[in-house]
N, C-alpha and C positions, 0 to 999 in steps of 0.2 A: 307740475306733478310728474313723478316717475313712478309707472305702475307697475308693479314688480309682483301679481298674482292674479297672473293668467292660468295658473293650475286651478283656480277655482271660477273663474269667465275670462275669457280673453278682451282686450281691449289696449286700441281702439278696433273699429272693427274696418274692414276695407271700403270705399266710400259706394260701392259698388250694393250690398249689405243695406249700407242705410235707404238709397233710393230704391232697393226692392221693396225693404220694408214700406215705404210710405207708400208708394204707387201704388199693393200690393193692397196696403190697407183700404185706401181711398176706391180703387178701383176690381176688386174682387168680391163682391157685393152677393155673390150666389154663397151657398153650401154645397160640396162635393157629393156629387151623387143624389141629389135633391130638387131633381126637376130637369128640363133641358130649356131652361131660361141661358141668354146669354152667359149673366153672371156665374152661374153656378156650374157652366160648361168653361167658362174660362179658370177658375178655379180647380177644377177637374187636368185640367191641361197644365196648368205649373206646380200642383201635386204631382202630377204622373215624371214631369220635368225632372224635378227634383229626385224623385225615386229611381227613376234613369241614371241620373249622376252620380247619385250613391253607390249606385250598381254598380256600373263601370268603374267606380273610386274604391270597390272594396274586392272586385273582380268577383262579383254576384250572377250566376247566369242564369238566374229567374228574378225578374227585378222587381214582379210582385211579392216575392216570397219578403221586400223590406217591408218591416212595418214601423210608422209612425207613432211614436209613442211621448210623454212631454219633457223626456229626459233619460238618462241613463239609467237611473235606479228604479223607472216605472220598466225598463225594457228588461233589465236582471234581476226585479221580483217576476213580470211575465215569463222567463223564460225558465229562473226556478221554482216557481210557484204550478206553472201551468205544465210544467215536465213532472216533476218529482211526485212520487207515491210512496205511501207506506212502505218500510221493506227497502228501500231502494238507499243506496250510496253515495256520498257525493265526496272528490276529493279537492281540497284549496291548500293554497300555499298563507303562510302568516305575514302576507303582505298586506292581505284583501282588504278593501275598505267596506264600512258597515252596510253598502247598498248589498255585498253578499252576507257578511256573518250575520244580519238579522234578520233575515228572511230566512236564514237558514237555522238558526236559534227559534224561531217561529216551528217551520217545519219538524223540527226535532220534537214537538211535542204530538206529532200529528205519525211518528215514526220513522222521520228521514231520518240517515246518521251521517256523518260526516268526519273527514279525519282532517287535522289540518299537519301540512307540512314546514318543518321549520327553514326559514332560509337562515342563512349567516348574517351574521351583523351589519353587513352592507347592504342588505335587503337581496343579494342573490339566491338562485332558484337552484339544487342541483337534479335534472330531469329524472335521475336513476331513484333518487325517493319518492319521487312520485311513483314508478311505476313499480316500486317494493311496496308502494300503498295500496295496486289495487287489488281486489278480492273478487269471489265471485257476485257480492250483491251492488258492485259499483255500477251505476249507470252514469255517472258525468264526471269530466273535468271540469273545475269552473278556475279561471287563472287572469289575473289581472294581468295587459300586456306590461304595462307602466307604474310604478310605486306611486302614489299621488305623497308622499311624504320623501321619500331619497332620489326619486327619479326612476330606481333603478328599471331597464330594460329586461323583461322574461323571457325563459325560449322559448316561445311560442310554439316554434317550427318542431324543435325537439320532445314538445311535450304532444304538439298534434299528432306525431309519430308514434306515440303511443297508447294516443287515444283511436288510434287505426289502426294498430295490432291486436287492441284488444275489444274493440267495435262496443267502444264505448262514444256520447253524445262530449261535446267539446266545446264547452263557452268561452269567450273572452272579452273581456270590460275592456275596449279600448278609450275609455275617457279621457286618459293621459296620451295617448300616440295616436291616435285617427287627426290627421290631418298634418303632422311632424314625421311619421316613421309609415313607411309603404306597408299596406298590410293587405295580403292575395288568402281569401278563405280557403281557395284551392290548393293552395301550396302549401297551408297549415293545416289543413283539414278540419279548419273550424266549423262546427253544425250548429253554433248559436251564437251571434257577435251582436255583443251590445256598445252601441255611438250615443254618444250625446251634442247635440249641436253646437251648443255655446260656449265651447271649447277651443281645441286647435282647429276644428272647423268651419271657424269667424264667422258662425249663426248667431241668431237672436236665441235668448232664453225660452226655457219652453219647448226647444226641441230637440227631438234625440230618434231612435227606433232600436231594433232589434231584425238582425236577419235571421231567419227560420229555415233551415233545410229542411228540415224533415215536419211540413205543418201537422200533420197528422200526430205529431207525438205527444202535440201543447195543444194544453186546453187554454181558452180564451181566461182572461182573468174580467172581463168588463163583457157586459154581453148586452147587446138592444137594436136599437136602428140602426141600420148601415146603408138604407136607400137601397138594398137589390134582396131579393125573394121576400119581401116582407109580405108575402100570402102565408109566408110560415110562419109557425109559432116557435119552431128551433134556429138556433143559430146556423147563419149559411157558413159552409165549409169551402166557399169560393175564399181565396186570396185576390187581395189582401183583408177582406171586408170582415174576413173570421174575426180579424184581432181588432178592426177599429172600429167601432161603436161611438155614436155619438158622432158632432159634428167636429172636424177636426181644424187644427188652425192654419189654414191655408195660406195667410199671409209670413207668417213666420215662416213656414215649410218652403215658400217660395224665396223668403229673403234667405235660407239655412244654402239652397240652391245656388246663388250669389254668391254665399260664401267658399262653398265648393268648386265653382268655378273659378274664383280669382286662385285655389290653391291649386287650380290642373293648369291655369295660364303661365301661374308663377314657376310652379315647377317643386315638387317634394322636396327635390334635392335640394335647390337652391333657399328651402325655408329650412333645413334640416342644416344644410353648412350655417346659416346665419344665424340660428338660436345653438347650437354647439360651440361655435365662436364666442358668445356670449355667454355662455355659460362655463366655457374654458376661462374667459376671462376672471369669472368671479369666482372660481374653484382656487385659480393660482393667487388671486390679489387674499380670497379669505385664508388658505392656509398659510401666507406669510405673517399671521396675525396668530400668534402663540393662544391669546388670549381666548379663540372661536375655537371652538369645536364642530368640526363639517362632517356631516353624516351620508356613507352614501359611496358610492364605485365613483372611477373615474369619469371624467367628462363624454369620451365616445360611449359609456357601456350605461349610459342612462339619457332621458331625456332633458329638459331646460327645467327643471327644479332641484333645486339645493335646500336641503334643512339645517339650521344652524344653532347654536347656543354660544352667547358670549358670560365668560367668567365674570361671573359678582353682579347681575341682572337678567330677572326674567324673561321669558321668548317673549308675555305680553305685556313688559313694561318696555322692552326694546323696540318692539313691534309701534308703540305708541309712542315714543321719542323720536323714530324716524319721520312715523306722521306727521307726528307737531312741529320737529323743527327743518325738517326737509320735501314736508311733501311726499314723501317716498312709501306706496300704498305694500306692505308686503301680507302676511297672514301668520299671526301665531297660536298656538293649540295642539290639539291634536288630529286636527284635518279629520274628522270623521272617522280613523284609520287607526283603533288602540292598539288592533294585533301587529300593524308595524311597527307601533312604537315601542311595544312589548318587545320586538324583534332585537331597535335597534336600543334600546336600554334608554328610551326617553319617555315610559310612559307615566311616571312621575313628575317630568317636566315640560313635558312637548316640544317644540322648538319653536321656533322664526325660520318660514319657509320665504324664500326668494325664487320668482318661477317667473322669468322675462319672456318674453314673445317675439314674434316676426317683428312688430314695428317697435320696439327699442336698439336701442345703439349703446354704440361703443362709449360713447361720451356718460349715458344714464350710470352702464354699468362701474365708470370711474367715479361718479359723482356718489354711487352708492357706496363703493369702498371707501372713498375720501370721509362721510358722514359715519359708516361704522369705525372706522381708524376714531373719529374724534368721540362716538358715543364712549368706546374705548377707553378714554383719556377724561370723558365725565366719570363714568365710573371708579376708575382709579383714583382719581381726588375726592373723591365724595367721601 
C-alpha cells in the first residue's frame, strides 16, 4: 500500500507512538485528577508531560493555558463558540475549512457577523484585505495556517501584525502545519491556536487542544467534573480544569506526547526538507502530464498536499482506480473545505488530493506517477 492522505491522519505512525499507546493503555488505570491512587497520579504526570511539550513545541509560556480537546474542530468551535457574542465581528479568509464556516454560520444566527476574504485562485492570502476588512465591531481573526485542499501556506506572521495593531483576538487552525512548519504564538501573536494530534503530529485519533491566552475571554463550552473545587456549584476558573470536563483520555494524550517527541528528536527541519522533496517531486512528474490539472502555489509556498483533476474522469472514480489497481490510498471530494473549492473553481467537481508524509519515499512518489501516467492511458482508450 502507498498512503498518500495524511492531510486527513497521518500514517504510519513512529513506533515510538504505538508502544505509548499500548503501555499507556494497559497501564494508566487511574482518571486525572480523581483520587491520589497510584494510577490516577500517573496519568496526571503524562497529561502534564505531554502539555509541556506542546508548550515548548508551540513556544506557549503558560503550559496550562494548553487545553485538551478531542481534535481540532472541538478546539475551533471552543474557541469560537466560547469567545464570540452578539455584536461582535469575525474576519476569515475563503480557504477555511467547515470546522470554522459552521460554527460560524451557526453564530450568525445568534448575531455574529463575519466577512470572508477572497484569496486568489491558488488559494493565497493577500494580508492588506484583511486589514481593509477590519471595522470597529471586529474582535477576531480566525485564519487557517495551511489549505487542507492546495497546501497553500498563510501569513500568519503578517496577519498576526495586524491583529496587534489593532488589539484584536487571533486564531489559527494549524491542522495542516503543526508538526511540518515551526510555528512561535509569540512571534505571530497568535491568542488562540488550534492543534489536532492525528495529524503531522504522529498522535493517535481523538486528540487535539486549543491554546488560550487570554482564559478569561472564553467561556467553557462543556462544563462539570474536573476533580478540583468541586464544593462548588460553578465552574473553577483554575486552568486548565476551566475547559476540561469530564474524564479525559490520558492514554492517547500520552501516546500524542510520543508523537511530539519523535518530531523535536527528528528535527522540523529535517521532516520539512523531506515531505517538500516529495512533494517537489509530484508537483514536476504531475505537471508534465497535460492531461492533470494541479491546483495550488509552488512546492516551497505550501505544505505536502497537492489537489488534482485528470481530463475525462472523476476525482472519485480516479480516487478508486488507484485503490483497486495500485493500492495507492489518496482522498477525493471536497475535503470538508467548499469555500476553497469555491476559491479555486473546483466546487463542482472537487478533486483527488495526494498529501504524502515523513515516512513515504521517493520510490512511492514514482510509483504513484507511473500509475497516474497509466490511469491516463485507460481513460484515453475507453
Amino acid at each position: 500500500m502507498i498512503y498518500l492522505n495524511n492531510a486527513a491522519t497521518s500514517w504510519p505512525k513512529p513506533e515510538g507512538v504505538y508502544q505509548k499507546a499500548d503501555t499507556s493503555l494497559r497501564q494508566l488505570v487511574g482518571s486525572v485528577n480523581r483520587g491520589i491512587n497510584r494510577g490516577s497520579l500517573d496519568a496526571a504526570m503524562a497529561v502534564l508531560e505531554t502539555r509541556e511539550l506542546l508548550a515548548s513545541f508551540f513556544n506557549i509560556r503558560e503550559p496550562e493555558n494548553v487545553v485538551f480537546t478531542c481534535n481540532a474542530t472541538a478546539a475551533l468551535n471552543l474557541a469560537l463558540q466560547g469567545l464570540l457574542e452578539a455584536g461582535d465581528h469575525v474576519i476569515i479568509s475563503s480557504m477555511e475549512h467547515n470546522a470554522v464556516v459552521r460554527p460560524l454560520y451557526a453564530l450568525k444566527k445568534m448575531g455574529v457577523d463575519f466577512t470572508i476574504i477572497p484569496c486568489a485562485a491558488d488559494g493565497t492570502l493577500d494580508p492588506r484585505a484583511v486589514e481593509k476588512a477590519v471595522e470597529p465591531r471586529t474582535r477576531l481573526i480566525c485564519l487557517t495556517h495551511a489549505s487542507n485542499v492546495t497546501g497553500t501556506i498563510m501569513p500568519i506572521f503578517e496577519v498576526g501584525e495586524i491583529a496587534r495593531r489593532h488589539h484584536l483576538q487571533y486564531l489559527v487552525d494549524t491542522a495542516q502545519t503543526a508538526g511540518e512548519i515551526p510555528i512561535d504564538v509569540e512571534a505571530a501573536g497568535i491568542t488562540l491556536l488550534a492543534f489536532t494530534g492525528h495529524k503531522g503530529l504522529l498522535g493517535p485519533p481523538g486528540t487535539g487542544g486549543l491554546y488560550i491566552r487570554y482564559p478569561d475571554t472564553v467561556n467553557p463550552l462543556i462544563y462539570g467534573g474536573t476533580g478540583s473545587n468541586s464544593e462548588l456549584p460553578g465552574q473553577p476558573e483554575i486552568m486548565p480544569d476551566k475547559y476540561e470536563s469530564g474524564t479525559i483520555n490520558a492514554p492517547a494524550i500520552a501516546a500524542l506526547g510520543a508523537g511530539v517527541k519523535f518530531i523535536q528528536e527528528t528535527g522540523l527541519e529535517e521532516i520539512r526538507r523531506h515531505t517538500l522533496m516529495l512533494t517537489g517531486m509530484l508537483l514536476e512528474g504531475l505537471r508534465q502530464m497535460p492531461e492533470v490539472t494541479v491546483y495550488g502555489p509552488a512546492a516551497e509556498r505550501r505544505v505536502a498536499v497537492v489537489s488534482i483533476n485528470i481530463r475525462g474522469i472523476g476525482a472519485g472514480e480516479a480516487g478508486a482506480w488507484l485503490a483497486e489497481h495500485y493500492e495507492i490510498v489518496t482522498r477525493s471530494g471536497l475535503h470538508c473545505a467548499p469555500l476553497a473549492h469555491r476559491t479555486i473553481g473546483t466546487l463542482a467537481t472537487g478533486t483527488l488530493r495526494l498529501s504524502p508524509g515523513y515516512f513515504n519515499t521517493p520510490a512511492e512518489i514514482e510509483a504513484t506517477l507511473a500509475a497516474i501516467r497509466e490511469l491516463i492511458e485507460v481513460v484515453r482508450d475507453a
